[in-house]
N, C-alpha and C positions, 0 to 999 in steps of 0.2 A: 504494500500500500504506500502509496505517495505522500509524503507529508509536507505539509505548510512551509514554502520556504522559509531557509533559516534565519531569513531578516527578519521575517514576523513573530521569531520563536526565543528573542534573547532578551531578559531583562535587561528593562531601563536603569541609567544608575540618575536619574534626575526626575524630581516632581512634576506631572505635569501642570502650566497654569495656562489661566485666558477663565473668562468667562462663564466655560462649559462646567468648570469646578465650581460646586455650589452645594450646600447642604441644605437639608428640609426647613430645620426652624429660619433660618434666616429668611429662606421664601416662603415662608407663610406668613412673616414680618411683615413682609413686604408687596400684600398681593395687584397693586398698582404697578410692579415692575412687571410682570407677566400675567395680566387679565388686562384685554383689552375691551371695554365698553362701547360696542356699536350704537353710532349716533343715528339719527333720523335720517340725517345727509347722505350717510356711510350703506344704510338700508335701503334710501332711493335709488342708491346707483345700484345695487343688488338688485335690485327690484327692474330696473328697467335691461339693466344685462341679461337678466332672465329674462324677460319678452324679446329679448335682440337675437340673443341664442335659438330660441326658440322657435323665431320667425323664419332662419335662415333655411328650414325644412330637413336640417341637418340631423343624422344620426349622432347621440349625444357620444359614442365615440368617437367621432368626426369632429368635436368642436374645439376650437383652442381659444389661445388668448384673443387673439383679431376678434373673435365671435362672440366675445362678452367681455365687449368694453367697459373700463372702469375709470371714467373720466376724474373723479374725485376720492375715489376711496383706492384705486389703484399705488400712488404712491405711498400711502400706509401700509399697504399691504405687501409690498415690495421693502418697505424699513422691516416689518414683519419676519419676512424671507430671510434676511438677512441673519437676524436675530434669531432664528432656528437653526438657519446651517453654519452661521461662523461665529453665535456669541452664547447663549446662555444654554438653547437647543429647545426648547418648547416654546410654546406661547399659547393661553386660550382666549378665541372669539368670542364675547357673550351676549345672547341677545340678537341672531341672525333672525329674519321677519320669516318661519317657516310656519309659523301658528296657523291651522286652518287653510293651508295647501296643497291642493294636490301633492300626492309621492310625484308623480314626472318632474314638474317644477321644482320639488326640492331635490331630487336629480341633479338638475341643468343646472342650479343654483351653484349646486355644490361642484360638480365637478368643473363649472367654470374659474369656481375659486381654484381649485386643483390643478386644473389650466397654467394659472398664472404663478407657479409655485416649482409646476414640473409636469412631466406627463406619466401616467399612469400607468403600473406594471400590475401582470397578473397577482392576485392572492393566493390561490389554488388548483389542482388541475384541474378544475371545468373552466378556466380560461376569467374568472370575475374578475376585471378590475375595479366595479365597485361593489364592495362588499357588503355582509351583513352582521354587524355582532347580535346573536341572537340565540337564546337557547334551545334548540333541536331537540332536548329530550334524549342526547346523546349522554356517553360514560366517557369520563376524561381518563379513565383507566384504557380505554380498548387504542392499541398502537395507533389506529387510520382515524381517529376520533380529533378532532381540533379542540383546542380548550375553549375558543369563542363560541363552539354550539354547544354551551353548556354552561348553567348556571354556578360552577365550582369555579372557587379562588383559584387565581394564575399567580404559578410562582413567577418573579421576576424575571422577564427574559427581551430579545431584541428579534425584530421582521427583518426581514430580508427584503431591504429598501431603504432609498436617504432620509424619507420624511414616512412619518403614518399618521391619517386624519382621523380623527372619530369626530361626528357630528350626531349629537344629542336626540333622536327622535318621540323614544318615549322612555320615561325612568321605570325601576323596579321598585314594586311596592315596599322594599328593602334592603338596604346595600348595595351590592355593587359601585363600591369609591374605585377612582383612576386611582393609583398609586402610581410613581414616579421617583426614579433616585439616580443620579449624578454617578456613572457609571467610572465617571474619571478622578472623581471624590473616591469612593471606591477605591480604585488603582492606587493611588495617592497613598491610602492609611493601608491597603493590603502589603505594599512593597515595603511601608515604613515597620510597620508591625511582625508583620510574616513574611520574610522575603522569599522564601523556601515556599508559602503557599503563591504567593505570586508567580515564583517562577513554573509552578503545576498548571497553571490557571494559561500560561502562553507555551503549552505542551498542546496537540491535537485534540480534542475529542471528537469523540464519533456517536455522529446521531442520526436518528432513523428519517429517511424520508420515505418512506412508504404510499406508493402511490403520487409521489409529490414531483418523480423526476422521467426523463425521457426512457425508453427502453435502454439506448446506446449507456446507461449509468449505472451504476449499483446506487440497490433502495437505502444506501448511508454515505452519511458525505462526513469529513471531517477537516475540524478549526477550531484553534485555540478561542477563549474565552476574550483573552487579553491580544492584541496584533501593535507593538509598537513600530510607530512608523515616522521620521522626520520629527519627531520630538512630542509627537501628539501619543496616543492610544483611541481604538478603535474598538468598539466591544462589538461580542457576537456569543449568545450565550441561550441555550435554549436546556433548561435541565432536563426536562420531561420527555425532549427527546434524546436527551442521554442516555436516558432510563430506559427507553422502551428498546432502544438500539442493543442493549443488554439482550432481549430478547434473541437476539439475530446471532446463531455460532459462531460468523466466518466473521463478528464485530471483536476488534481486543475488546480485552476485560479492563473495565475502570482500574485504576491501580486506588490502593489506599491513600495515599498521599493527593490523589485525586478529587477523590470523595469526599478528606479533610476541606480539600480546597473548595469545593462547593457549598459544605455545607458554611463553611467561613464566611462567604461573599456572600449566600442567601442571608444570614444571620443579619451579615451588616445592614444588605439593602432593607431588608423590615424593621432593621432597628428607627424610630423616632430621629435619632440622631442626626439622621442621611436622608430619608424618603421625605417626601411629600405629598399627603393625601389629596384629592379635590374629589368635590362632589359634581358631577355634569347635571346639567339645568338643561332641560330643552329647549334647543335653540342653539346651547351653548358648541361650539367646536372647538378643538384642542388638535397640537399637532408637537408632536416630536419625532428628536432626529437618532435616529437608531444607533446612531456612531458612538455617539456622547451621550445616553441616556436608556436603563430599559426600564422595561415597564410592566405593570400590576393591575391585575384588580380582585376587591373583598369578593369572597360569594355573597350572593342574594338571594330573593324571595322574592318571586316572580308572582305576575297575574294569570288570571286561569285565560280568561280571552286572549286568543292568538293575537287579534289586536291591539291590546294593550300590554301586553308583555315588551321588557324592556327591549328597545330595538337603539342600537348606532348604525349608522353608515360610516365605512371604513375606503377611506383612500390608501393605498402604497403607491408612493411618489418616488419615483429617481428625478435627480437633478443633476442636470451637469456639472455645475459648479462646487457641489457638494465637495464634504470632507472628503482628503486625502486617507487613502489609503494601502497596507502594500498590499502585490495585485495580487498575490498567492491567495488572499483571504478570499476574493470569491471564485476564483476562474476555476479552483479544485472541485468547485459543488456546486458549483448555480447557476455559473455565467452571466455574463455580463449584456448589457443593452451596447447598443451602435455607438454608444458615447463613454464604453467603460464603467457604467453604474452600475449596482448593483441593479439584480434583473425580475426580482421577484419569483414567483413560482413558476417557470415558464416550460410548458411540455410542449415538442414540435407536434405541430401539426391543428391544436386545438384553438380554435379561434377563440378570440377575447369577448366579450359579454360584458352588459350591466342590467344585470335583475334587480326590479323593484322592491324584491322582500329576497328573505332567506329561503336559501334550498337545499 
């Protein structure tokens, strides 16, 4: 088996800094730095980009930035951009005008915002690239099971993609909080603390994609947690399918020093210390950057009508300009888009889709 070249594989002997390094309490000090409040102004131009988009007779895969101008709220949301891929890595919209409209419209809404951000890679092999967080009445236990179609807490982990959207459509009658932790905060006190788990954590691991990859691959792909690269770090960390990859014989065996090493970094990210919870309001959108941040949510308590159960619409967005990274991290397991980004869930052959509900 091929492993991650060895650029991506040698402890850093230097902190990382910049912006992206942040801990929980302080941003919840301060939720004016990352809650942006949609004004009236900000929703009329939403508002008529949506009828411009719309009028064009275009397939909403088909529409880009051109197709949903944003005369006024455009260069905020470009300062936005910015502030997701080269500064703090999140930010939430609050307050998008989707109350009492059509799903198509909040469709076009949204992926016009998506538009102007990046464009759109698959989520899974039936080809969605707009997705559904939704519970299916699925078991988060069964290998081919996603944890989004299921009402069960998500351990902390990162997509395969520069940015990921969730847009707010309806809440659960309980829980389900975003959870969110500074993955380079993280790095930072793992290297200082445990350098020996750090250096486990930028060793391969191997995890299941089942179902997730082209025939030409094997159903595991493998990457370190940790990818230092130009002075940053880059995270990529999914436990659960560590675990299930365990399942598969011809997969090495976790080592213990391994196992240390995850339960370490899970520990930290749920610690108060480091994360930071929010609660999604309808309406509200949220978006982070997989590089520099992953991400959580509580379990909940759902409603018994299929339409009122809690539902998000989910973007994975590449972007060009996106962080730096080295290239062994994905081209061993996923591939890349035309521009070198990561590629999302991408199997040959199956065209892309955007379904109005979950499937």
């Amino acid at each position: 088996m091929t492993a991650i070249a060895a650029s991506a594989s040698k402890p850093g002997t230097s902190p990382v800094e910049g912006p992206q390094v942040w801990r929980g309490p302080e941003m919840a000090a301060q939720p004016t730095e990352w809650i942006y409040e949609m004004s009236a102004a900000d929703n009329a131009d939403l508002n008529a980009a949506t009828a411009a988009a719309i009028s064009t007779g275009k397939d909403i895969l088909d529409i880009e930035a051109v197709d949903f101008p944003l005369p006024q709220f455009g260069a905020k949301l470009a300062e936005m951009r910015e502030e997701m891929l080269h500064g703090r890595g999140f930010k939430l919209l609050r307050g998008l005008p989707i109350q009492d409209r059509p799903i198509e419209e909040v469709a076009f809404m949204y992926w016009g915002i998506g538009a102007h951000l990046g464009y759109a890679v698959s989520q899974n092999a039936k080809g969605h690239v707009l997705g559904h967080v939704k519970d299916l009445g699925l078991d988060y236990a069964d290998p081919q099971a996603r944890g989004y179609q299921t009402s069960a807490r998500l351990p902390y982990h990162t997509d395969y993609s520069d940015l990921v959207g969730l847009l707010c459509l309806k809440k659960a009658r309980s829980g389900g909080l975003s959870s969110i932790v500074s993955s380079s905060a993280l790095y930072n006190h793992i290297m200082a603390e445990r350098p020996d788990l750090g250096e486990a954590l930028m060793q391969p691991f191997y995890r299941t994609r089942w179902g997730e990859v082209g025939s030409d691959r094997p159903a595991w792909i493998e990457v370190p947690a940790f990818n230092t690269y130009e002075g940053g770090v880059s995270t990529s960390y999914v436990r659960s399918a560590v675990r299930k990859a365990q399942l598969m014989p011809e997969v090495p065996r976790v080592t213990t020093k391994q196992e240390e090493a995850m339960d370490y970094i899970d520990a930290l990210a749920g610690s108060p210390e480091f994360h930071l919870d929010m609660t999604l309001e309808v309406g509200d959108l949220q978006f982070v950057n997989n590089h520099y941040i992953m991400h959580s949510r509580t379990a909940y308590e759902d409603h018994e009508d299929w339409a009122e159960k809690r539902h998000l619409m989910r973007l994975w967005l590449a972007c060009d300009d996106g962080p730096t990274f080295p290239p062994g991290m994905t081209e061993h397991f996923q591939g890349l888009t035309r521009n070198g980004r990561p590629n999302g869930i991408h199997i040959p052959g199956v065209p892309f889709s955007a379904p109005l509900d979950a499937e």
